[in-house]
N, C-alpha and C positions, 0 to 999 in steps of 0.2 A: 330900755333896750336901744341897743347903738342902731340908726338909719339904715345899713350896710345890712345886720342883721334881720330887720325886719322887711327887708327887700328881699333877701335869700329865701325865709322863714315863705313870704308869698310866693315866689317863683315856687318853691318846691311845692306847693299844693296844683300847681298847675299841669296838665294832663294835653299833650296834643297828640292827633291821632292821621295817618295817611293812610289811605285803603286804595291801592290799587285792586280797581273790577272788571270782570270780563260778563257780558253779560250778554245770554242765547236762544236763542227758538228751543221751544221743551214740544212744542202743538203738532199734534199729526197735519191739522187742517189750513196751518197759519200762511202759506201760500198756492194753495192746495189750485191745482189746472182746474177751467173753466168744464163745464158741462160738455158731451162732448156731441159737437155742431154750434155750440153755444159760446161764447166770451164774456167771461164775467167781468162785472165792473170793477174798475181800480186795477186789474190783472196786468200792469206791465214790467217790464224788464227793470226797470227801476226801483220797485218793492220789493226790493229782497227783503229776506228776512234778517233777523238782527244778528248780528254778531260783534261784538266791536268792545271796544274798550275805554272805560270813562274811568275817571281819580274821586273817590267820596274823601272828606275831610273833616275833621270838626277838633273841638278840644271842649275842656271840661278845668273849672275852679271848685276845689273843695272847699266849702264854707268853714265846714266846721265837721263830726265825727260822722256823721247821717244826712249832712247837707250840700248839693252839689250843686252849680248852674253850667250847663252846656250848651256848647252849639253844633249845629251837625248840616252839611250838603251833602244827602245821596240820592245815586240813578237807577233807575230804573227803565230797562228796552225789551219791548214786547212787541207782537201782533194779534192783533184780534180774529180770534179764528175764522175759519168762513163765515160769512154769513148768507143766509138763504133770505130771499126776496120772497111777496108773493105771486112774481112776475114767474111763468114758468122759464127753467133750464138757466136761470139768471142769479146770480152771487154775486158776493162782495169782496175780496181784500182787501187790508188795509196798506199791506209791507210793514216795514219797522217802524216802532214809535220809540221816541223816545222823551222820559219824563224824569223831574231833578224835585226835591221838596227842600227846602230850608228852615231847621227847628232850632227855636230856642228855649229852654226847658228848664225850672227849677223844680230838682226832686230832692225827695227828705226820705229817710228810711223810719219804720215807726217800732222797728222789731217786731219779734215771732214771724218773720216773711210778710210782713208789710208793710207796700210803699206806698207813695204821695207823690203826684206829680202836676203841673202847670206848665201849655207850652204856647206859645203862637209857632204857626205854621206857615207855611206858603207854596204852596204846589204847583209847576207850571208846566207847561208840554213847549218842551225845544226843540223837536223835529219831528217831522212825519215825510218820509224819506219818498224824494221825486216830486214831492205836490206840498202846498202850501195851505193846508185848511183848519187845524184849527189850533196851529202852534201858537207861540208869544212874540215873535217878529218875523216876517214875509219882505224878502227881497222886490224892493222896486224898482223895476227896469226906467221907468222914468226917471227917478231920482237917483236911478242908482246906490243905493242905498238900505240897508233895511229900516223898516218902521213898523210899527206897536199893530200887531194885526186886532180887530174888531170882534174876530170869529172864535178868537182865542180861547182855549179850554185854562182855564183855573180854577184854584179853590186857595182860598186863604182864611183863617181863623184862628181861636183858641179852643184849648181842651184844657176840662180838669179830670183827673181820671188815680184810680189808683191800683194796684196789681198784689197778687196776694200769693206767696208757693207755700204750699201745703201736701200733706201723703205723706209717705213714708220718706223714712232718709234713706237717700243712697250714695254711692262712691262719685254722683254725678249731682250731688245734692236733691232737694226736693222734688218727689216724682212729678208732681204738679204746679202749673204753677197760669190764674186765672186774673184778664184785666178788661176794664171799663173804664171807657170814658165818656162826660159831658162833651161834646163837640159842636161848637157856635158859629155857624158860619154867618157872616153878616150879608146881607145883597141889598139893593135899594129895593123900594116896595112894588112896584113898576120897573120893567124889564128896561135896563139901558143899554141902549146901542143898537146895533144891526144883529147880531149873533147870537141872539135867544131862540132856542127849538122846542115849539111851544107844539107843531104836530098833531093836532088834537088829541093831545094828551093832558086836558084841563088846564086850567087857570095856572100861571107864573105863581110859584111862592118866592116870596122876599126873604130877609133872613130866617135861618131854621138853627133849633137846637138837636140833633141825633146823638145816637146811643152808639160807636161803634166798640163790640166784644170779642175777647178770643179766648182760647181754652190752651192749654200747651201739655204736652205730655213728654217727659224726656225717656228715653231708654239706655238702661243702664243695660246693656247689650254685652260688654264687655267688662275687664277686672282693671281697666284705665279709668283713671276720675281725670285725665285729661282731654278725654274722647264723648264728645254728647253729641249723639242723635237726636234727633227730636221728632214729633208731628205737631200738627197746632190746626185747628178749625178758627175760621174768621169770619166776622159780620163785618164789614166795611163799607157804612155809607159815606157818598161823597154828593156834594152839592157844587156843580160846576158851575160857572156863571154862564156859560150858552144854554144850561139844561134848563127845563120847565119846572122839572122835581128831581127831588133828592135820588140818586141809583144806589142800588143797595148791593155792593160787592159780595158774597161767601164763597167761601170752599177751602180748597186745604191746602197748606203750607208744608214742607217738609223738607228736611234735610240733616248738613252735620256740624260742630263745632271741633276741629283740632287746635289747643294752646298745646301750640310748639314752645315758648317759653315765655315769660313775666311783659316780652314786648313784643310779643309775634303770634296772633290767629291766624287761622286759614279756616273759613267757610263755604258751605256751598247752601242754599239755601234755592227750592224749585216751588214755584209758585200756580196754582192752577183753580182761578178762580171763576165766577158765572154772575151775571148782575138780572139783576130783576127786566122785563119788555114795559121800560116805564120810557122810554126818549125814545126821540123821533130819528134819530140818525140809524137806529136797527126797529125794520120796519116786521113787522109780523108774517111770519111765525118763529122766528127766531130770539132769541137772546144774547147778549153780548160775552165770550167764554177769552177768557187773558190765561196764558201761560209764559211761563220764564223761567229762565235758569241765571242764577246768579253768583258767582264764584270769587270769593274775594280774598286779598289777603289784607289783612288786619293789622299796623306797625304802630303802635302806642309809646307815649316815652313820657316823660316828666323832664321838664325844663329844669 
């Protein structure tokens, strides 16, 4: 095969994808006024809530009929609901946060609706709007400059996991559709650095292996197969490196899928999850509750 031709033959397996996002407070509580005679902490004029707009990106190489390697950068911007102290007439907000993950992922299809996949991950928090605590770089007035803050929230690892749609068929294809994955995070064995929240909330674990699962249900609501609804329940544990132990994210997912055409979605997708009173930074009686809205539009092409 002539050079020209097998240069073409590759370009065309290639897939790049631009997603412009809008991304919003869904929480009754997410800036909610202080107590009243009371001023809650974090409460200032600079914590708004989120609104705002980021770019996701990624692209994707077909291997072969069933086999794909991709890559993907998306955002995510929420507020953490209020939170209740056990100081009386005393709460917390947080204002906007906002967080990016960066995945690289080889999936294989295995047929009858089952897949295979392997990714590393990199999850990092890029702002917390008005205050500097536990982003990935903090402006320094002395240096003028930003540099690698200590207190930083991340999570970095791999997964091997695989995803299976089953149930009836419909005009939106498989009514179900259920996945799992191994999830490895690694940490040194001994907490490094300044920014571990240990709280007495027991002993530092070093690297962990977690389970996180989801369920999905699509609704075929409508006589379009280009219209999907969905709902979906999620386990999502994550292992920060300031955390003590693993937080174990759940709750429910929902939203819709419109393909407008072969290179254009539009989704909205509202997120409304609750993590476990395992870290020190949501002190008891409360629990840590995330909500968001996220609205995006989807433009895929082939090179």
């Amino acid at each position: 095969m002539p050079a020209t031709a097998r240069a073409d033959d590759f370009l065309q397996r290639i897939t790049i994808n631009f997603s412009p996002v809008y991304l919003f407070s869904t929480g009754g509580d997410d800036n909610a006024p202080p107590f009243p005679g009371q001023k809650g902490l974090g409460y200032t004029n600079d914590n708004a809530t989120v609104g705002g707009e980021r770019f996701d990106y990624g692209g994707a190489l077909k291997i072969d009929a069933k086999t794909s390697l991709s890559f993907s950068h998306s955002n995510i911007g929420y507020q953490l609901g209020r939170i209740l102290t056990a100081a009386p007439n005393t709460a917390l907000v947080t204002g906007s946060i906002y967080d990016y993950t960066d995945t690289i992922a080889l999936s294989r299809s295995l047929g009858g609706g089952l897949g295979v996949h392997v990714t590393y991950f990199d999850h990092q928090r890029s702002v917390v709007t008005g205050l500097c605590l536990n982003q990935k770089y903090c402006y320094n007035p002395a240096t003028q400059s930003e540099q690698g803050n200590p207190y930083s929230i991340d999570e970095h690892g791999y997964t091997a996991g695989g995803t299976y749609d089953f149930g009836p068929n419909t005009k939106i294809g498989k009514l179900l559709s259920a996945a799992i994955d191994l999830k490895y995070v690694p940490r040194p064995s001994t907490p490094a650095g300044p920014g571990v929240a240990l709280g007495g909330l027991g002993s530092y674990v070093g690297s962990q292996v977690l389970f996180p699962y989801s369920l999905t249900l699509k609704l075929p609501v409508t006589d379009s197969s280009t219209f999907i609804p969905f709902i979906n329940y999620t386990n999502l544990p994550v292992l920060y490196r300031d955390s003590a132990v693993p937080e174990a994210y759940r709750g429910i997912v929902f939203g819709f899928a419109k393909v407008i055409n072969k290179n254009l979605t539009l989704s909205y997708t509202n997120i409304n999850l609750m993590s476990c009173r395992c870290i020190a930074r949501v002190p008891p009686p409360d629990n840590l509750r995330l909500a968001a809205g996220i609205l995006k539009l989807d433009i895929h092409t082939g090179l």
